[in-house]
C-alpha positions as CSV (number, residue, x, y, z in Angstrom):
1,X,-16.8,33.3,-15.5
2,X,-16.8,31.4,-12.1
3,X,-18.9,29.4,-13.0
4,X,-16.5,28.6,-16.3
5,X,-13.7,27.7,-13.8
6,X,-16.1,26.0,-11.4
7,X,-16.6,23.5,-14.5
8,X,-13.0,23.2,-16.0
9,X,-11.9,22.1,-12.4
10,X,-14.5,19.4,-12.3
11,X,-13.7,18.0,-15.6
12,X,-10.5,18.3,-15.2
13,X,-10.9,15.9,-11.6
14,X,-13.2,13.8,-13.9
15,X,-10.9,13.1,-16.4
16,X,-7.8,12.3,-14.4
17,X,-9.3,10.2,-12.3
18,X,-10.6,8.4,-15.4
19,X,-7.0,8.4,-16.7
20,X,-5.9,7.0,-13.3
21,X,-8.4,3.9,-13.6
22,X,-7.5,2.8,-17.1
23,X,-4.1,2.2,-16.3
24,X,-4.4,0.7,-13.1
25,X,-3.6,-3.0,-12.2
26,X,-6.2,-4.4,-9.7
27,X,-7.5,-8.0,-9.1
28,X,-11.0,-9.2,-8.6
29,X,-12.6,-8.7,-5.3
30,X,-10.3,-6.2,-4.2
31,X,-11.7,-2.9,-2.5
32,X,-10.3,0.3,-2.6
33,X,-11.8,2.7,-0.1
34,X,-9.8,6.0,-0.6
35,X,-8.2,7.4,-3.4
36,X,-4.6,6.8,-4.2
37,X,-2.2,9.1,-5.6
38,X,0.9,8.9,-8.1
39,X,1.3,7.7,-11.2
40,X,-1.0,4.9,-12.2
41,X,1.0,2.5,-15.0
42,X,3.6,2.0,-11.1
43,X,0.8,0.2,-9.0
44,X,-0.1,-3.3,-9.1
45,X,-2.8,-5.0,-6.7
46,X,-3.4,-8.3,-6.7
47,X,-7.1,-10.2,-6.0
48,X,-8.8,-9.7,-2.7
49,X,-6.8,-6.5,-1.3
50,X,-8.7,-4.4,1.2
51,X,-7.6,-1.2,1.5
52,X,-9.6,0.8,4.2
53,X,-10.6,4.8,4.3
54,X,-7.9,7.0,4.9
55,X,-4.9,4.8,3.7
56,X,-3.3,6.8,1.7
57,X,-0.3,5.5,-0.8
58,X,1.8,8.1,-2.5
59,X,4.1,6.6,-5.5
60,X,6.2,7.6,-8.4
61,X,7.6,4.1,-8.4
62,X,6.4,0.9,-8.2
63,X,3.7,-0.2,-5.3
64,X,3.0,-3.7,-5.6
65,X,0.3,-5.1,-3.1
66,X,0.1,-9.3,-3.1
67,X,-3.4,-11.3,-2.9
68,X,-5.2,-11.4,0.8
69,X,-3.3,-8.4,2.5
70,X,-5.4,-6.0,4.6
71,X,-4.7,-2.6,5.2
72,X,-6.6,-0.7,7.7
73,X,-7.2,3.2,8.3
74,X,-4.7,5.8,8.5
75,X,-1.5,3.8,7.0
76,X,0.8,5.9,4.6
77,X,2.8,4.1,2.0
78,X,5.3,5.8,-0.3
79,X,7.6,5.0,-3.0
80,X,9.2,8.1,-3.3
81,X,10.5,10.8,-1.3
82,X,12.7,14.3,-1.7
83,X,16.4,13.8,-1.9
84,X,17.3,15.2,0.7
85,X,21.1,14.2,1.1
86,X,22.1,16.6,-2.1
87,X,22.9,19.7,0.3
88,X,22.1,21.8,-3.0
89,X,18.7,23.5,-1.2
90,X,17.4,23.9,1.7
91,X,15.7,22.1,3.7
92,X,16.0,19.4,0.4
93,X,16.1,19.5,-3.7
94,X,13.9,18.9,-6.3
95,X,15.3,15.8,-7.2
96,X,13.0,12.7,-6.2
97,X,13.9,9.7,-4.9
98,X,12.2,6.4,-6.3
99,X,12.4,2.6,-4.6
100,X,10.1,0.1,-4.8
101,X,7.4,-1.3,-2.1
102,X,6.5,-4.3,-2.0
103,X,4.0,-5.8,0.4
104,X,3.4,-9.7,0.5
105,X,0.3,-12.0,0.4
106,X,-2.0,-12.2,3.1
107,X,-0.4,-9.4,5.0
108,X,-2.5,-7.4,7.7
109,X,-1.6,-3.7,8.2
110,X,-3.1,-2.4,10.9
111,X,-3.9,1.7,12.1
112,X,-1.1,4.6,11.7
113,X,2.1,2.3,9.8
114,X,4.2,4.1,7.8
115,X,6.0,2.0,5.2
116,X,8.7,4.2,3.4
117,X,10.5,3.9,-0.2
118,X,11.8,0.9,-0.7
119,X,10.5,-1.3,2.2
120,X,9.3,-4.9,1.5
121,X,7.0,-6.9,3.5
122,X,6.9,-10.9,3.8
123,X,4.2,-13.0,3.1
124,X,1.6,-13.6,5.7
125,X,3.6,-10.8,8.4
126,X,1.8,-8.4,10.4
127,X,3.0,-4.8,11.0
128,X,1.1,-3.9,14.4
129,X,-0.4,-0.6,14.6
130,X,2.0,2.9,14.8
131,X,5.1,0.7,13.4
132,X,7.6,2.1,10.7
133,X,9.0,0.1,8.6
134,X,11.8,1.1,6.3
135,X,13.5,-2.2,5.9
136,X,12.7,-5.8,4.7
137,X,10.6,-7.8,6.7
138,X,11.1,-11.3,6.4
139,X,7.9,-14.0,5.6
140,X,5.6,-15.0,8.6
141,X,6.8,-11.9,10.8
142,X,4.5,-10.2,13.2
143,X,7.0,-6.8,13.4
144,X,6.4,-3.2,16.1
145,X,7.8,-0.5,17.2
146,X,9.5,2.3,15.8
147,X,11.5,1.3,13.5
148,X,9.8,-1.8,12.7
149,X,11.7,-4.7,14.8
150,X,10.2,-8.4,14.8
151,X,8.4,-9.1,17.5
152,X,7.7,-12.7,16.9
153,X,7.5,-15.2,14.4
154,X,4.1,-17.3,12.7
155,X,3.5,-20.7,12.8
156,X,4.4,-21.8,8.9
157,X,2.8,-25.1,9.2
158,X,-0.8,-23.5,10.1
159,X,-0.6,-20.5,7.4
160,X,0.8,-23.5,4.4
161,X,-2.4,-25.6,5.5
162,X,-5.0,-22.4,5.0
163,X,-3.4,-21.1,2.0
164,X,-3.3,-25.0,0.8
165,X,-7.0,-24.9,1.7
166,X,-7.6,-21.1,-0.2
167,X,-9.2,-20.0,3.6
168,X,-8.3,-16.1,2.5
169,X,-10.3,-14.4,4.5
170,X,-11.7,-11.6,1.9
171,X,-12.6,-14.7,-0.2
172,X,-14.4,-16.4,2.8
173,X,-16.3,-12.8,3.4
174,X,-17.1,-12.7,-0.4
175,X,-19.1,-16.1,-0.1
176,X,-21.0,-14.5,2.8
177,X,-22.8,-12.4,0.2
């Protein structure tokens, strides 16, 4: 009889991660290191996306992650959360709250960021490690702090000539192979 349930919990893991994968969106070259969790027709990630152990990103709604970005360990994205303004329930409801995330090319994430529903990240910015964001970041921002502020801004003219040029660093590292 344990043994029975033993099985039916495998094969049940088996299955819905098999059901995840077949509706999933991801481009060529791009690694995935830990498993992701929500519903698998609202992610899309583009070509040469790292994603690095423990990153975890929690969705009901969409998650779209552009070509080149990095994210490193421990970052936590989500497209949904409780609603917990409805003062129906304590300490909130059961109704969800869906907004979409949207994270830009060539993007480096680095350790402990927390990007919340509905935050969007510009191309080529950098959220430095133990940041929050929860707002829109604009293009070619290198944002800290709690929340996220901007910190400083790229040089345009050098990230135009590399991505001009295809120097994507995941692509580089592929050739290296």
């Amino acid at each position: 009889m344990i043994l029975l349930e033993i099985y039916k919990k495998i094969e049940f893991f088996i299955l819905r991660k098999l059901w995840y994968i077949r509706f999933w969106s991801i481009g060529k070259w791009s690694i995935i290191k830990y498993w992701l969790y929500g519903d698998a027709k609202h992610i899309d990630i583009w070509e040469y996306v790292y994603v690095w152990e423990n990153a975890s990103i929690w969705w009901l709604w969409w998650v779209t992650i552009w070509s080149g970005t990095i994210i490193w360990p421990n970052v936590t994205i989500r497209s949904s959360n409780h609603d917990y303004k409805k003062a129906d329930f304590i300490p909130y409801g059961p109704w969800v709250e869906k907004k979409t995330v949207s994270i830009g090319e060539n993007c480096w994430i680095w350790d402990n960021v927390n990007i919340v529903p509905g935050a969007q990240i510009g191309e080529w910015s950098i959220v430095w490690m133990w940041s929050v964001v929860s707002w829109t970041i604009e293009n070619y921002s290198i944002v800290v702090w709690n929340p996220a502020k901007i910190a400083w801004k790229r040089d345009i003219e050098k990230y135009c000539t590399a991505k001009n040029n295809s120097q994507i660093y995941l692509k580089y590292k592929q050739q290296w192979k």
